[in-house]
C-alpha positions, -999 to +999 in steps of 0.1 A: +000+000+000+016+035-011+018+059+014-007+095+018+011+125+018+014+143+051-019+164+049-035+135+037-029+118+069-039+148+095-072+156+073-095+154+103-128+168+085-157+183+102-174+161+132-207+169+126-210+158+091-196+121+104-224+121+132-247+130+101-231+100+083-240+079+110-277+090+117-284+084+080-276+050+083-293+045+120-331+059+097-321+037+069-327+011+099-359+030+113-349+050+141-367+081+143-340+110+150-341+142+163-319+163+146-300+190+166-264+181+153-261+203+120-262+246+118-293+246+099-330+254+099-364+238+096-375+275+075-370+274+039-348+298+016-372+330+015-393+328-019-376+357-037-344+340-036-350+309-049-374+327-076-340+345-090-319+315-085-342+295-108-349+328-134-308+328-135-311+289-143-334+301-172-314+328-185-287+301-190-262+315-161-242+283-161-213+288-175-179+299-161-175+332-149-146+354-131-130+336-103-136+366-080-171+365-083-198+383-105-191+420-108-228+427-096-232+403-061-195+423-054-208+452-058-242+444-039-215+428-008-200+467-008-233+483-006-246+458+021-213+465+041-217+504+037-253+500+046-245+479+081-209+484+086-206+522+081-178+518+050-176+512+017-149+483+004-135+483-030-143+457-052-108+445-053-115+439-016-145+415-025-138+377-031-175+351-032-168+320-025-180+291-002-179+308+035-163+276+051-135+272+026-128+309+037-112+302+069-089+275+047-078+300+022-070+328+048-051+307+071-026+291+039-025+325+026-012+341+059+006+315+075+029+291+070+031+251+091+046+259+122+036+293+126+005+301+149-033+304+149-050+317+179-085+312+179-115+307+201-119+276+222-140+262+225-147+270+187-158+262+150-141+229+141-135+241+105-105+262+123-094+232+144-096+210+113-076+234+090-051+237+114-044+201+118-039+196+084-020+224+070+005+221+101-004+250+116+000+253+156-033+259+172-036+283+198-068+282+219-077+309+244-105+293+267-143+310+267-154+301+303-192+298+312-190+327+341-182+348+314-207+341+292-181+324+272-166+359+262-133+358+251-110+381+266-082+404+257-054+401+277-058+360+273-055+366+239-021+392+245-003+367+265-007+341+237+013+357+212+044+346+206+069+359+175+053+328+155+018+342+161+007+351+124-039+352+130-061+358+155-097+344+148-126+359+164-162+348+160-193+369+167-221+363+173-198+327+183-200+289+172-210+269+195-219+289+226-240+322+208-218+348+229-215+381+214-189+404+216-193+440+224-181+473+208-153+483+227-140+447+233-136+440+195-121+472+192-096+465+218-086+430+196-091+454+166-061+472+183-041+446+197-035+431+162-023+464+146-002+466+173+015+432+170+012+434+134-012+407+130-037+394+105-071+395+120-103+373+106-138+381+122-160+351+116-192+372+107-216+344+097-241+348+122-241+387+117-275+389+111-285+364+142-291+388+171-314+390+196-320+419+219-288+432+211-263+447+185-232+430+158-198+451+157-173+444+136-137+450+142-133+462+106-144+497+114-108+501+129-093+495+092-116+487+067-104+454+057-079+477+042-051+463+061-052+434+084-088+431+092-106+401+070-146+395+074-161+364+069-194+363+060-222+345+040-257+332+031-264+295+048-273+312+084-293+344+081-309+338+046-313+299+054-297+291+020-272+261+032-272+244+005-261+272-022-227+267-006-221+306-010-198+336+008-175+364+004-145+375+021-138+413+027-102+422+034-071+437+017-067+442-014-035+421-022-048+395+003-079+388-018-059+384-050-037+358-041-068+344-020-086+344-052-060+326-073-060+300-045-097+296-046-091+298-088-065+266-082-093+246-063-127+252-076-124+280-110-153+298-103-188+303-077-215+287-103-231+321-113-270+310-108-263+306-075-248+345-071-281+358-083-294+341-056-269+358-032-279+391-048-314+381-043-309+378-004-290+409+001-312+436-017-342+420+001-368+433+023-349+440+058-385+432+076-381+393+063-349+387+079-363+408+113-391+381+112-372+349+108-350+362+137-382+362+156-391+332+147-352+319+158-357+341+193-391+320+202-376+285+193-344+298+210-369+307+243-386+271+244-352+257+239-334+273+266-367+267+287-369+231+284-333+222+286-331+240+322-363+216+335-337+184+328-321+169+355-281+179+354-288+204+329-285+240+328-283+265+298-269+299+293-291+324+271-274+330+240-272+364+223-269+353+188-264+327+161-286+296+166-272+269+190-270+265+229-242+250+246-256+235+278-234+227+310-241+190+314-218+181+336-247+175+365-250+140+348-220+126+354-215+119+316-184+131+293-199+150+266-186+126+244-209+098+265-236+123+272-238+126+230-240+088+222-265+079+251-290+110+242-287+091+207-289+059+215-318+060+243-333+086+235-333+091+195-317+130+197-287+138+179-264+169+194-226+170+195-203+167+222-189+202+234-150+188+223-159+187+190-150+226+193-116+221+212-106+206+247-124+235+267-161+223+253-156+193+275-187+189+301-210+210+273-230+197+243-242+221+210-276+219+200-288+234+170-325+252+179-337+261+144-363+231+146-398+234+144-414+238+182-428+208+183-399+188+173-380+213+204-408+203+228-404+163+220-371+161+217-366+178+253-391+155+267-374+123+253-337+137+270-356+143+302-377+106+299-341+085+291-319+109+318-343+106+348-343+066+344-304+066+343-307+085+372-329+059+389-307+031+376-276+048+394-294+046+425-306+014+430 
C-alpha cells in the first residue's frame, strides 16, 4: 500500500458531518431522529431567492465566470457592508466564495506550518480542522461559562508569541452564541495592529441577534489592512445548501486568495450569485421576522433544557445553537452525546468537537420546528431521569 502524503494523513474533517453520516444509516434502519447536530434550519430559503436562482437557471447563467465573483453580487456585498458596517470596500476587496473554505484559504495564505493560529476555544471545528492539516500550531484561548463564554483580551495578548501570524474571532460565536461588544472588539481590533497581526472576524451569524447589536472590528481599518470579514448566506438567509460567501479584506490578500480559490474550484456557479444578490437587496423586515421566529424557538429551547435533570443552559445572544453545561450527569460529553442518541433518539454534539475547553457542554442546533423542540426535550428528560434511577438502586 503507497503511502498518503502528510496532509492527507492529518485531514480530520468536520465532526458533525460524520455524526450526520451515522444517523443516515441509523433511519435507513428505522430509528426516528431528532436532529439537533447540524447549523441549519427547519424555515425554507425566503421565496424571492430561490425565484432568481431559478430565473438565473433560465437565462442560461451556467457557464464559467470570473474567479472573484460576478461584478454585480461584489458590488451588492459593498453596498450591504456600507449600509450595516458604516464603510464602503472596494471591489478589489471583494472575493465570493464558499464561507467555510474561507477560513482555509485565509489561514494558507497568511501563514505558514509551524507558525501560529489563535482562535477561540472552544470554537468552529473548520479552524481546528484546517489547522491540523496544513500544520499550523493551534492556539486556543479558553471561553469560560462565568463569562458568558466571552473571550478576553489580555488572554489573547499573553498568547502571542513571535510565531503568532492570526487571530480568529467569531461573533455572534459557534457553538456557545456569545456576542462580543463594541469596545471589546475594538480592543482586539487594536491589539493586532499593534502586534502586526492578521485578524479574521468570523461574521456568519451577523444577522442572528437578539436583543442586542453585531460590531465588527473592521471599522478600525476597513479590511484595508489586516482586518478580513467572513461572512455569507447559509445562516441568516437559510440558503445552506447554495454553498455561497465572500470574504472582505485587503486588497492584495484577496488576490492571491482568489487565485487560491481559482486553483481549487475556477469559479462560484453564477446562478447561484443571483441568488446571493437576491438575499441581500431583500426586504430587511423578512430577515427581522425569521430572527423572531429563531428568538421563540431559542426561548422554548433554553426553557426546556433548564427543566432536565443535570442540565443548565446559558441564554445565548446570537447565532442559533445553545451550549448546555451538562456536567450535573455525570456523563463526558462525548458519553452524554451517544446515550442521548442511542436512548433517546436525539442527535447533538459533544462540546470537544469545538476544542478541549467544550468538555462537560453539548451544541444543540435550535432552528427546529417547536414541536420537534418540545419532543425532543421531553425524550432527554424521559431516558436521563431513568439513568438517574438506575444509578441509584
Amino acid at each position: 500500500m503507497k503511502k498518503y502524503s502528510l496532509i492527507a494523513a492529518r485531514l480530520i474533517g468536520q465532526p458533525m458531518f460524520k455524526l450526520l453520516a451515522k444517523i443516515e444509516q441509523m433511519e435507513k434502519e428505522g430509528r426516528e431522529i431528532y436532529h439537533f447536530e447540524i447549523g441549519d434550519t427547519d424555515l425554507k430559503a425566503h421565496r424571492h431567492i430561490v425565484e432568481a436562482t431559478k430565473l438565473a437557471l433560465d437565462n442560461d447563467h451556467t457557464h464559467y465566470v470570473n474567479s472573484m465573483g460576478i461584478r454585480e453580487l461584489r458590488e451588492v456585498v459593498c453596498e450591504h457592508t456600507e449600509q450595516t458596517l458604516g464603510f464602503r470596500p472596494s471591489i478589489e476587496q471583494v472575493l465570493i466564495m464558499p464561507a467555510n473554505g474561507i477560513i482555509d484559504c485565509v489561514m494558507r495564505c497568511v501563514v505558514n506550518p509551524g507558525e501560529e493560529v489563535i482562535y477561540p476555544d472552544p470554537g468552529f471545528s473548520t479552524y481546528i480542522a484546517v489547522t491540523n492539516y496544513t500544520g499550523i500550531k493551534k492556539v486556543g484561548v479558553p471561553l469560560k461559562e462565568d463569562n458568558a463564554f466571552h473571550i478576553e483580551v489580555d488572554e489573547i495578548a499573553k498568547r502571542i508569541t513571535d510565531k503568532t501570524r492570526l487571530i480568529v474571532i467569531n461573533s455572534p460565536q459557534n457553538p456557545t452564541g456569545a456576542v462580543l461588544k463594541k469596545q471589546k472588539l475594538e480592543e482586539i481590533a487594536m491589539l493586532a495592529k499593534e502586534k502586526n497581526l492578521y485578524l479574521l472576524s468570523d461574521e456568519i451569524y451577523s444577522r442572528v441577534v437578539y436583543d442586542c447589536v453585531h460590531y465588527s472590528p473592521s471599522v478600525v481599518d476597513q479590511c484595508k489592512e489586516r482586518t478580513i470579514i467572513l461572512n455569507g448566506f447559509a445562516k441568516s438567509y437559510s440558503m445552506p445548501g447554495w454553498r455561497l460567501g465572500y470574504v472582505i479584506g485587503p486588497e492584495e490578500l484577496i488576490e492571491k486568495m482568489g487565485l487560491l480559490f481559482q486553483t481549487m474550484y475556477s469559479c462560484t456557479p453564477p446562478f447561484v450569485q443571483y441568488g446571493g444578490i437576491s438575499a441581500l437587496q431583500g426586504n430587511k423586515d423578512v430577515i427581522d421576522e425569521r430572527i423572531q421566529q429563531y428568538k421563540t424557538m431559542r426561548d422554548l429551547m433554553v426553557k426546556k433544557l433548564n427543566e432536565i435533570p443535570g442540565v443548565s443552559c446559558l441564554m445565548p445572544d446570537g447565532a442559533y445553537y445553545v451550549f448546555p453545561n451538562i456536567k450535573g450527569t455525570g456523563m463526558s460529553s462525548a458519553e452524554f452525546a451517544d446515550f442521548i442518541l442511542e436512548r433517546a433518539g436525539v442527535a447533538l454534539l459533544p462540546g470537544t468537537c469545538f476544542g478541549e475547553y467544550g468538555e462537560g457542554y453539548i451544541r444543540i442546533c435550535f432552528t427546529r420546528r417547536l414541536e420537534i423542540i418540545e419532543e425532543a426535550c421531553e425524550m432527554m428528560k424521559k431516558v436521563l431521569k431513568q439513568e438517574a434511577s438506575c444509578r441509584r438502586y
